[in-house]
C-alpha positions in Angstrom: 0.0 0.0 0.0 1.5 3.8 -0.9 0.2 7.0 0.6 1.4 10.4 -0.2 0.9 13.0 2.5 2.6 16.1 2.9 6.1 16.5 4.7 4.2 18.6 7.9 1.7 16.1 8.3 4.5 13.5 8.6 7.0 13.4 11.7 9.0 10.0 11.0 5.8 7.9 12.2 6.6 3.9 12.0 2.2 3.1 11.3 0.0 4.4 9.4 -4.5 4.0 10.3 -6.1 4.0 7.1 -9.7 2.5 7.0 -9.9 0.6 10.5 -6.1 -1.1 9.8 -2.8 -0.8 10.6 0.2 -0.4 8.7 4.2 -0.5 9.4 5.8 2.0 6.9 8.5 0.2 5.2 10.0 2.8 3.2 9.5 6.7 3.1 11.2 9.5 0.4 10.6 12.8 -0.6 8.5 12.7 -3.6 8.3 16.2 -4.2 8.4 19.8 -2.9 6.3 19.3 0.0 5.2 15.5 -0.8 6.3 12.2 1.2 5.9 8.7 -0.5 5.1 6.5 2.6 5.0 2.3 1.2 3.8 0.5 3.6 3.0 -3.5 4.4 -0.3 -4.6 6.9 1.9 -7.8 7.5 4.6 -8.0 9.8 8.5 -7.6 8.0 
């Protein structure tokens, strides 16, 4: 799963809560001015 969120809305969190579930963050970079790529896994790495 990917989300994009901006950079201030993002301080280095290890889960994301998207729809009721839980998600480790398995890799984040800057996409863009402003923009954070966060991929992310619902199953244990």
């Amino acid at each position: 799963m990917m989300f994009e969120v901006h950079t201030e809305d993002w301080n280095n969190q290890t889960q994301v809560l998207y729809d009721s579930k839980t998600y480790d963050v398995i890799r984040a970079y800057q996409k863009g001015m402003g923009i954070v790529e966060l991929t992310c896994s619902d199953k244990a790495v």
